[in-house]
N, C-alpha and C positions, 0 to 999 in steps of 0.2 A: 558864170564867167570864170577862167583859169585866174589865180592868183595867183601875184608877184611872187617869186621864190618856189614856184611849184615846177621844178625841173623834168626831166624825161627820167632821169635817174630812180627820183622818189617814187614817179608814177610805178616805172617798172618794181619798186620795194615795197610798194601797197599791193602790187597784183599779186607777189609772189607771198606775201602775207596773209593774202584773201586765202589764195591755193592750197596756206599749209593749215589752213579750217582757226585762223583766229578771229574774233569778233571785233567790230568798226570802232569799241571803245579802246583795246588791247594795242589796236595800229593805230589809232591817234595819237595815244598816248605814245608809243613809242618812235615817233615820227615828228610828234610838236605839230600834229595837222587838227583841222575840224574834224568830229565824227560828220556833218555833214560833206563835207571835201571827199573822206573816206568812201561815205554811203554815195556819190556821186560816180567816183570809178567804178566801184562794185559794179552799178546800174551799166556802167559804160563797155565792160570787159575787157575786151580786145584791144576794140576801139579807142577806148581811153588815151593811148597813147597818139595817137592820129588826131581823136578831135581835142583835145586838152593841151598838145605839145605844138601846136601853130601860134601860141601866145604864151610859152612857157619859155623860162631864162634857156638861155642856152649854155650847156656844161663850157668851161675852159678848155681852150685846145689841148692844154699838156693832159688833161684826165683820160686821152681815148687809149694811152699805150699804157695805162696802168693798172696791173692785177688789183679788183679791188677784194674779189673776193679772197686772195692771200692777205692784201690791210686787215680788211675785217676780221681773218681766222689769229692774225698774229696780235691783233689788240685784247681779243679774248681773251689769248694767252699770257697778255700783263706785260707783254715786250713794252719797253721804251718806242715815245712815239720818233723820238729822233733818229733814232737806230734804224727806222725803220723807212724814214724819208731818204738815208744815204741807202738804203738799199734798194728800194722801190721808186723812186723819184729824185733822186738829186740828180740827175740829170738833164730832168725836165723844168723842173722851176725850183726859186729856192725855200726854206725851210718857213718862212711867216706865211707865206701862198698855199705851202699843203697844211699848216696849220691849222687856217682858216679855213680852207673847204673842208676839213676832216672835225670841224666845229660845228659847222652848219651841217655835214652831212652824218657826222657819225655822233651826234651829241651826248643822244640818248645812251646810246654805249660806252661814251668818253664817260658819263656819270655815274655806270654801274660799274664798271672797270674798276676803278679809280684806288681802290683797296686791296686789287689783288699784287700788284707790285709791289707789295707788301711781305710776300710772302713765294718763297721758293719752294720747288717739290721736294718735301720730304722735310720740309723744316719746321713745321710747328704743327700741333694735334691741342687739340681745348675740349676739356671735360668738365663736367658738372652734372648735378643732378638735375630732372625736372622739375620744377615746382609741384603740378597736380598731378597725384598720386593714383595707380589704377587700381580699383575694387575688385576685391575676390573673395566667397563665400569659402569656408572652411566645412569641416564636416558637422560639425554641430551647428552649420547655418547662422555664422555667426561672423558680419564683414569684419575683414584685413584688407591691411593698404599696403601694395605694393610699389615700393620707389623706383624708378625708371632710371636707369643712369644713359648718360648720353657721352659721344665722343665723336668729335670730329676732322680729319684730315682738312687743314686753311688751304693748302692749294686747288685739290682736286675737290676738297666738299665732301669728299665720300663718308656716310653716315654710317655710325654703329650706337645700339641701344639695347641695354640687358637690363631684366626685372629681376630685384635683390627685395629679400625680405626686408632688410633697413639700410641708413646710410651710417653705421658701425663702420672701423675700420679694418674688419674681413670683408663685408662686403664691398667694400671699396678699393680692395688690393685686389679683389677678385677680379670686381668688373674689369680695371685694367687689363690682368693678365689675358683674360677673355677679351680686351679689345684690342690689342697688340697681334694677336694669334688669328683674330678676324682680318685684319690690316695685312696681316703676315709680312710686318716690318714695325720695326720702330722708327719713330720721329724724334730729330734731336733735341727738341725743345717740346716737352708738356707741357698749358699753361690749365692748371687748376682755379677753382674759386679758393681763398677763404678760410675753406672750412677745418675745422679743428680735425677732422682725419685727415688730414693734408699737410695744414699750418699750426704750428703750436702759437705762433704768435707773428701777427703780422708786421712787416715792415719794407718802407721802399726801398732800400739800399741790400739788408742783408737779414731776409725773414728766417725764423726757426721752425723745421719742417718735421714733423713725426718721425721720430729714428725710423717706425718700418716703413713708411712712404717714402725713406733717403733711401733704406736698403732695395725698395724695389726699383729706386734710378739707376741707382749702382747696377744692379743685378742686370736691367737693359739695357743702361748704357745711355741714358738721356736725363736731360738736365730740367730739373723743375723750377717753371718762372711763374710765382704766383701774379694774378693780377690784381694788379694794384685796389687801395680798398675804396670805394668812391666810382670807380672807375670801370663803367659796364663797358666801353669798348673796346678797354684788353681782352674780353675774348666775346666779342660782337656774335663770332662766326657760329657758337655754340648756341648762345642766347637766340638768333636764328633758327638754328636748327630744334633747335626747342620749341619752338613755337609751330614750326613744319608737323615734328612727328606729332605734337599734344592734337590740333587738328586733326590729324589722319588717324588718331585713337579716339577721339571722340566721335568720330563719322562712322571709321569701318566698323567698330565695338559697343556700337549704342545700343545695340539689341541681344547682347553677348553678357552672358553671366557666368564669369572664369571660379574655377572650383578649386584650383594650384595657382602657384608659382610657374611651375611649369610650362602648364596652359598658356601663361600669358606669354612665356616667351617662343614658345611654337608659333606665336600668334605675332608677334614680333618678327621673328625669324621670316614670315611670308611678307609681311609688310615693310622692312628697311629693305630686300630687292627691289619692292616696284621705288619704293623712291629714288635709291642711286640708279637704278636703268630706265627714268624717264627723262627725258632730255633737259637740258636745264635754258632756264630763259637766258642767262648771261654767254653760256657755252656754247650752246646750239649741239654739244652732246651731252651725250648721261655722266652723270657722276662716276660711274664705273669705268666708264669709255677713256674720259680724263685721266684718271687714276692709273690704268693699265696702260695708257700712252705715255705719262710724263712721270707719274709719280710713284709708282710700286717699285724701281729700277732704285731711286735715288733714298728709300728708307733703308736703314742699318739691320743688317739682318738679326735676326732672333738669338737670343741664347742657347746652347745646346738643349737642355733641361729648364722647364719652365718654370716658374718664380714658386717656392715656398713661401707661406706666410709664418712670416717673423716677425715676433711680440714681443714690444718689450716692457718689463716692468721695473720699480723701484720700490726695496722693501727693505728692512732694518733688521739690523743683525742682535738678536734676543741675546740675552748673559749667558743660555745655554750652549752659544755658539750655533746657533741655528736660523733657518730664514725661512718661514710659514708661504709655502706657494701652492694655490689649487687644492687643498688640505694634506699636502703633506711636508714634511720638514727633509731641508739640506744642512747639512753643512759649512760653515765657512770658517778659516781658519783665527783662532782665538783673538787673535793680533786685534784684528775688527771690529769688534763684540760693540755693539751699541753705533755702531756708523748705516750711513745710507747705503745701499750697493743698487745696480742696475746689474738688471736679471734677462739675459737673451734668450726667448724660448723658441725654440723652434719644433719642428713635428716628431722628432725623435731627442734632442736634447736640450739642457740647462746650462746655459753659461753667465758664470756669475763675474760682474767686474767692478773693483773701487777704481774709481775715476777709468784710466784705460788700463789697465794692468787685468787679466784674467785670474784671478784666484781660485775659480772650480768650477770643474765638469764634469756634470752628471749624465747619464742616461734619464730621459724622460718618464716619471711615473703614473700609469694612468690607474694604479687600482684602488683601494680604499682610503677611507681617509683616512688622517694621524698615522700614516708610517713615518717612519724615520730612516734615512740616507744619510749616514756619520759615515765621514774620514775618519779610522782614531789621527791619525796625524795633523789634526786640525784643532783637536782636544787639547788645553794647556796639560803640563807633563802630571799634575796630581789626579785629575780628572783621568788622564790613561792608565797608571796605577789604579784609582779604582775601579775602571772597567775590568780591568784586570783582576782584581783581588776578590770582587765582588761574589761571581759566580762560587767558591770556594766555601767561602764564608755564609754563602745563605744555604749550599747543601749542610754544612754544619748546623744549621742551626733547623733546618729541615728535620735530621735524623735526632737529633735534640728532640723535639716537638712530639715525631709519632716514626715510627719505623718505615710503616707504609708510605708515610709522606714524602720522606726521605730518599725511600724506591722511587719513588714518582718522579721527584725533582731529580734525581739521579740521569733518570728515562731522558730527561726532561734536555738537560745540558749536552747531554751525549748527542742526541739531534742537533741541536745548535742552540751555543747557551747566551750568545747576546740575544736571538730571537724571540728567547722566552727568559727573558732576565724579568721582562717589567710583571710578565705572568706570574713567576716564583714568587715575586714579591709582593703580590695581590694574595695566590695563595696559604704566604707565611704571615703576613697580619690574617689574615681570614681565622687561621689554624690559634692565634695565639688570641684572639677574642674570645672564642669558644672554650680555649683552654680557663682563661678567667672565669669565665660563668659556670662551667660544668665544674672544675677541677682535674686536676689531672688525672683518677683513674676513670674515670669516667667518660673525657675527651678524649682516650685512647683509645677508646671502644667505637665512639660517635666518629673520630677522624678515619679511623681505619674501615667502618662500614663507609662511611661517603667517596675514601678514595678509591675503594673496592665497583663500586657505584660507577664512579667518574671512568676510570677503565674501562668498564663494560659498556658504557653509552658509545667513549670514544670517541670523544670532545671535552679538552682539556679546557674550562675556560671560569673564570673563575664566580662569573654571577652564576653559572651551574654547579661550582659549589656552597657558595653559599646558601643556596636554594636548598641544595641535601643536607647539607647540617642544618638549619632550620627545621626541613622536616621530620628529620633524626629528632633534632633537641623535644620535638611535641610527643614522640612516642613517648608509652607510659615506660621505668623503668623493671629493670627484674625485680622479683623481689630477693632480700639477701638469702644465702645459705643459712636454713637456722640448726640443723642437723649435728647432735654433741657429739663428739671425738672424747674417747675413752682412752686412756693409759692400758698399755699393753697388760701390765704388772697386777693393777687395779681395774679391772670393770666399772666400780663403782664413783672410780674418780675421774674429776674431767682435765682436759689436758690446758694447759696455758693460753692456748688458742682457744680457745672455747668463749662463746659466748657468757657471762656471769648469771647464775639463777637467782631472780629476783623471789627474795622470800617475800610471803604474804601475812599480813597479822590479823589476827581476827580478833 
């Protein structure tokens, strides 16, 4: 028997449900009907409308002159339902009348709808990462866990996901930029979780955000609104979509054992197509479809030049006037000596700043460690003096030492003598230890064969000379001249120089 409330309308909405291949629990449910009522049309086809509509309500007369399938496409859309009665029906009945029939007849859709009025195209994008991590064997067959970052456009839904070796804050300036570039627009409002590469500290009024996640808003042009903490439905639509793709990688990749990074997001790359271009249950088109109808128009275009990642740090300015970064030392002017400074590094430079003020900029150094990057004009004025004086004074005391030493260091300034200030000076204690142990005519002989030595390898460095006077010191030594020096005058007599003849008594 047809039941009360079982209109011609509905029937025709089950048949056309049957036709697009969904199953009897899918249009129950989305209908408020029995699966048995369901499985009854099915059986009936055609028919169904003939034998089912001779005891079925009859629609209201104003409903025959109404587009419903413009209702239906413009509710999708998140339009106000009032806006849409003065333009579709106010002239046929008034506003409580289409209310109710668009209750009883559009219900299931009034409930999924419900949150997209919420949100304009191009106004809000929600990121996070996934919870469950994808596996990947390395080459010593040894698993790594790769984090999935996700982002999603709230109006259109359009999905994007890249696999980062952690959730560090390079890999998380990254995913952005790679999801801005994917979107090929930005959103005026990002809403992040939380997390300490995002939020330095949360709060509901006015949270403090990673200086480089502020530099990357700056840099697009969009505004970071954490969501609140407690509070999983400031960004529902991510947490959603998270749970979409973790399914659809646990299904298509159960049988898949990823050997890169790479791999996984090649693997990625083919699977976030099919999910924005399969049609969405709310929409009735794809994710894409939506996106490139309402919403790619109304994103803020891109930067010229895509985002640098910019780092910042805080470090303390040593008595030497210097600030220890990445192992090598800068600079900072004397004034400062013992205060905090934040240090901006970017891919080619260092900027250093007390509170906002910029007090030095360097070029970036990527080569060994313990170099040194001094302004003299950052030195107090004794400390320049003696950079000054220094070089001078230790060739003095070089040529003092050993002759040959003295050429050396000579060699040595003339190339460049701050470069090799701290080496002289490694050299000249070296020179003046050896000089104590052997004495001096002795270490004249030993320095000048080592510096002789040190030339010839052609690498000035000073654990290679200590190495060679070491080895020097263990040779055996000459033995003396014992040979007597006669008096021109006298043969028989020896000269003052001479060794003395020890007489022997018997």
């Amino acid at each position: 028997m047809p039941r009360k409330g079982l209109t011609m309308v509905r029937i025709h909405e089950v048949l056309r449900l049957i036709q697009e291949g969904l199953s009897d629990r899918q249009i129950a449910r989305s209908l408020s009907l029995r699966r048995s009522r369901v499985a009854e049309i099915r059986g009936l086809g055609n028919e169904a409308p003939t034998v089912l509509g001779t005891a079925a309500v009859p629609e209201p007369l104003w409903t025959d002159g109404v587009d419903w399938e413009a209702v239906d496409r413009e509710i999708r859309d998140g339009h106000e339902l009032k806006r849409i009665w003065e333009e579709r029906a106010s002239e046929r009945t008034s506003y409580p009348n289409f209310w109710k029939y668009l209750n009883r007849r559009f219900a299931p859709l009034l409930k999924e709808t419900v949150t997209l009025r919420e949100f304009e195209p191009g106004g809000h994008c929600e990121v996070d990462y996934s919870g469950d991590p994808v596996l990947w064997w390395d080459e010593r067959n040894r698993p790594q866990k790769a984090q999935i970052f996700v982002g999603i456009l709230c109006h259109s839904q359009l999905l994007f996901a890249l696999a980062t070796v952690d959730q560090k804050k390079a890999s998380w300036l990254l995913a952005h930029q790679k999801m801005y570039a994917y979107f090929g627009g930005v959103s005026r409002v990002t809403v992040p979780d939380n997390t300490k590469t995002g939020v330095l500290k949360a709060h509901l009024y006015d949270p403090d955000l990673n200086p480089a996640y502020l530099d990357l808003a700056i840099h697009y042009g969009t505004a970071v609104v954490p969501a609140r903490a407690g509070r999983p439905r400031d960004k529902s639509f991510v947490e959603g979509a998270i749970g979409i793709l973790q399914r659809h990688i646990r299904w298509s990749f159960r049988n898949r054992r990823f050997r890169s990074l790479s791999e996984i997001n090649e693997a990625l790359s083919l699977l976030i197509p099919r999910i924005n271009e399969r049609p969405h249950t709310r929409f009735r088109i794809s994710r894409r479809e939506r996106f490139e109808r309402t919403e790619k128009a109304a994103l803020k275009p891109l930067p010229e030049e895509p985002y640098s990642l910019i780092d910042w740090k805080v470090c303390r300015v040593h008595p030497d006037s210097t600030i220890a970064l990445e192992g090598a030392y800068y600079s900072v002017p004397f004034l400062h000596r013992g205060k905090e400074v934040r240090v901006r590094l970017t891919a080619r430079q260092v900027e250093i700043f007390v509170e906002t003020e910029r007090v030095a900029l360097y070029g970036r150094y990527f080569g060994h460690s313990g170099h040194r990057i001094v302004d003299p004009a950052h030195l107090p004025p004794n400390a320049q003096a003696y950079r000054e004086a220094t070089p001078q004074l230790l060739l003095s005391q070089a040529r003092g030492l050993s002759p040959a030493l003295g050429a050396l260091v000579e060699d040595l300034f003339q190339e460049d003598s701050l470069a090799h200030l701290r080496r002289v000076q490694g050299l000249l204690r070296t020179a003046r230890t050896e000089r104590d142990l052997l004495g001096p005519e002795r270490a004249d002989a030993v320095l000048h064969q080592a510096v002789t030595l040190l030339r010839s390898r052609g690498s000035i460095r000073v654990r290679l000379f200590q190495a060679l006077l070491q080895s020097l010191r263990t040779q055996p030594s000459p033995l003396p001249d014992r040979t007597p020096h006669r008096r021109p005058g006298n043969p028989m007599l020896r000269s003052p120089s001479s060794p003395p003849i020890k007489e022997t008594v018997r």
